[in-house]
C-alpha positions, -999 to 999 in steps of 0.1 A, spaced: 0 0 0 26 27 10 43 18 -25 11 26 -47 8 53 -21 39 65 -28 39 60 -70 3 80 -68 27 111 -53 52 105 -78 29 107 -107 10 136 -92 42 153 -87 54 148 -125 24 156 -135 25 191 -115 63 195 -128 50 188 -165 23 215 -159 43 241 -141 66 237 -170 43 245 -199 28 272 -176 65 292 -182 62 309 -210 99 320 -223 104 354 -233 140 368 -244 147 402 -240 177 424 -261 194 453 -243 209 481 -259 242 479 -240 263 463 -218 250 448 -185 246 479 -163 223 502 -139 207 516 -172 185 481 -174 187 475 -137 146 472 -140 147 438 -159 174 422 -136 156 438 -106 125 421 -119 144 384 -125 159 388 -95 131 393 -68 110 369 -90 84 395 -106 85 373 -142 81 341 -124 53 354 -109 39 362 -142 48 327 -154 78 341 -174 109 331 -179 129 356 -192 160 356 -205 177 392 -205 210 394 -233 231 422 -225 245 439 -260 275 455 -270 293 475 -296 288 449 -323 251 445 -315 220 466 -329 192 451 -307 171 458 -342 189 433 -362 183 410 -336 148 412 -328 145 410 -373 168 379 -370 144 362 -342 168 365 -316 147 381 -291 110 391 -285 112 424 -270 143 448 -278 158 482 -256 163 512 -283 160 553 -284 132 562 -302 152 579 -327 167 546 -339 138 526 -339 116 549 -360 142 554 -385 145 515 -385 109 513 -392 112 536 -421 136 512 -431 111 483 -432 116 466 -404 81 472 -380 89 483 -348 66 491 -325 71 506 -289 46 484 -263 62 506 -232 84 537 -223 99 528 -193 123 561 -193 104 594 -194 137 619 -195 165 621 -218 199 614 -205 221 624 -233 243 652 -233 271 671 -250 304 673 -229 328 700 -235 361 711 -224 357 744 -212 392 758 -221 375 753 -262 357 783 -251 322 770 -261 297 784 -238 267 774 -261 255 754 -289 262 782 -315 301 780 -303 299 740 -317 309 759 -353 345 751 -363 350 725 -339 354 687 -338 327 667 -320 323 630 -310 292 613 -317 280 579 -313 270 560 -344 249 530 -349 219 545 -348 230 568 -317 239 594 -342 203 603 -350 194 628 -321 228 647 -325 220 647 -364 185 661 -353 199 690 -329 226 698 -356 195 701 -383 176 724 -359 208 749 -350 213 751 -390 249 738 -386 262 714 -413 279 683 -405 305 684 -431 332 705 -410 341 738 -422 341 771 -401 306 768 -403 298 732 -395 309 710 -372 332 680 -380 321 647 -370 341 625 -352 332 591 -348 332 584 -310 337 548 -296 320 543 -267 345 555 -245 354 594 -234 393 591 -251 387 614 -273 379 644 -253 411 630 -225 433 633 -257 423 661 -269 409 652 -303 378 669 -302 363 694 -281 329 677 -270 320 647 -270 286 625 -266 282 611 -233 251 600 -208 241 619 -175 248 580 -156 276 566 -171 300 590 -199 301 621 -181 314 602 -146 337 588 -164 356 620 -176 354 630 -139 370 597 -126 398 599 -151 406 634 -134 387 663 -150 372 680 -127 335 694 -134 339 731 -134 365 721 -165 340 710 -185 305 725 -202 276 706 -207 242 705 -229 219 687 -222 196 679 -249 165 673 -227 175 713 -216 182 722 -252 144 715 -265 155 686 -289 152 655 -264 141 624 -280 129 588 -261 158 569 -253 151 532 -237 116 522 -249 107 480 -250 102 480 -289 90 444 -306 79 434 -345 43 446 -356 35 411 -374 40 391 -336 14 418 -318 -13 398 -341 -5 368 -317 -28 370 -288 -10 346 -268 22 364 -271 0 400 -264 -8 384 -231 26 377 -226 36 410 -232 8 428 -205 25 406 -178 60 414 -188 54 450 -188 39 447 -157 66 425 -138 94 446 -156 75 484 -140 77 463 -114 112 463 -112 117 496 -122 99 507 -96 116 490 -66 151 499 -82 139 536 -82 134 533 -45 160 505 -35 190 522 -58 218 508 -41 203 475 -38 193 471 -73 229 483 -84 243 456 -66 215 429 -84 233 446 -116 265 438 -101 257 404 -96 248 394 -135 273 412 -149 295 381 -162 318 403 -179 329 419 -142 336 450 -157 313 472 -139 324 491 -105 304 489 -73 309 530 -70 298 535 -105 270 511 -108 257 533 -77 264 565 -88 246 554 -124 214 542 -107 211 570 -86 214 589 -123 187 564 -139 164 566 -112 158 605 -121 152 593 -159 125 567 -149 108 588 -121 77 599 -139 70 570 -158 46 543 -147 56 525 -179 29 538 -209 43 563 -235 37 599 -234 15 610 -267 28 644 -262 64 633 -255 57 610 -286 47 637 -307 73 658 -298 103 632 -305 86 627 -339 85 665 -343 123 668 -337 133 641 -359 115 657 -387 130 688 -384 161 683 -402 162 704 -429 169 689 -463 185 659 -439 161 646 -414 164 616 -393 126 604 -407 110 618 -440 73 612 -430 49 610 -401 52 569 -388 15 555 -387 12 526 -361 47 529 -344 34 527 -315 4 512 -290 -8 514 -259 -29 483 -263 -1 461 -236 5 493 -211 -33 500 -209 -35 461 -197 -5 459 -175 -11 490 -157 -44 493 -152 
């Protein structure tokens, strides 16, 4: 008897295992960048279990350099991509359908920094001078600003000449140009831990200059939003991820340290990680997770603006919805 009691319980429990299993439903998620404070929300959210309360099992790749999260998510390598605004609607453009399900940052973080002793003291000063700027789809928002000031890109006395930045501050330590593109959380502490101090250096802020853009919306493909299934999926990953964002807005230190822990690379500092959440947390504050119509319209309004060269040549239709946030959030 206790050994058909005892089989029963096995069965029961491999059924349960079996069901439990299928009730996961996997959900890979591309990052922009490197594993750092800047996604802390998603790891925040694997972490203290907020997907596996959803019955997701996400899987969060960190990207790189080499990686444009767009490519991926084409390629079928994730479900859900990080990307600026900027990127993503010139990708749809493109052909490839993006749409933005969320807009977990409400504040622009990117900034020009300058050496002071180049005597700029505004944008107008940029003329004449070299400038580093991120490509890969980063460039679009400087492009943007350049097209509203009326100064070329080509170099010249009365342009600006373009230098291609890496993603590292070198180029303004060395000299080689006089600003150079960097991010409230992570860049601009890096000139300052390499020894500048900050009343050496001049800084714009494009979210002060009137031509900020949305930086770090959850983007996937048009064609998969037909999927009910995978819409549902999407509400409860939303969700869980606000979730996350929402407890590393108030637990900063904490959540750095959840960073900390899944970054295999072991690159990242404890003191910066900090410092860079602390940053984030000023970005995200404001956001509950569902995109801004009026923050929307006016990304799209700066992006046309270029002059004969803007980022996107038309008004999108349907590069967006509010279908997953209304859901999650409510």
């Amino acid at each position: 008897m206790k050994m058909k009691l005892a089989s029963i319980l096995l069965a029961g429990a491999s059924v349960l295992t079996a069901f439990g299993a299928q009730a996961t439903d996997k959900i890979t998620l591309q990052l922009k960048w490197v594993t750092q404070a800047q996604f802390a929300g998603y790891y925040v959210a694997k972490d203290k279990g907020f997907y596996e309360a959803e019955g997701l099992d996400v899987d969060i790749k960190p990207g790189g350099p080499d990686i444009a999260p767009a490519q991926v998510l084409a390629g079928g390598g994730a479900d859900v991509i990080v990307d600026w605004m900027p990127s993503a609607l010139a990708t749809r453009e493109k052909g490839v359908p993006l749409v933005n399900i969320a807009q977990p940052f409400k504040s622009s973080g990117m900034m020009l920094t300058c050496l002071k002793e180049t005597g700029i003291t505004k944008p107008e000063d940029f003329k004449g001078k070299t400038l580093g700027v991120w490509f890969f789809g980063n460039e679009y928002p400087f492009l943007s600003w350049m097209a509203h000031l009326k100064i070329p890109t080509t170099g010249g006395a009365d342009g600006v000449t373009v230098l291609k930045q890496g993603f590292n501050v070198d180029p303004l330590l060395q000299k080689q140009a006089a600003c150079i593109s960097t991010m409230t959380y992570n860049e601009y502490w890096q000139v300052i831990d390499a020894g500048i101090k900050p009343e050496e250096l001049v800084t714009f802020k494009y979210e002060a200059e009137g031509v900020a853009t949305l930086e770090d919306g959850l983007y996937v493909l048009e064609d998969k939003l037909k999927d009910a299934k995978f819409r549902e999926d999407l509400v409860k990953f939303v969700r869980a991820s606000m979730k996350g964002w929402k407890w590393a807005e108030e637990h900063p230190d904490d959540a750095a340290g959840i960073v900390l822990e899944n970054d295999a690379s072991g690159a990242q500092t404890e003191k910066h990680q900090k410092r860079m959440m602390g940053e984030v947390a000023k970005l995200t504050a404001g956001s509950k997770g569902a995109l801004d119509k009026a923050d929307y319209e006016r990304t799209v309004k700066t992006l046309l603006g270029g002059g004969s060269d803007p980022v996107i040549t038309k008004e999108p239709a349907g590069a967006y919805t509010t279908e997953i946030t209304d859901a999650a959030l409510k």
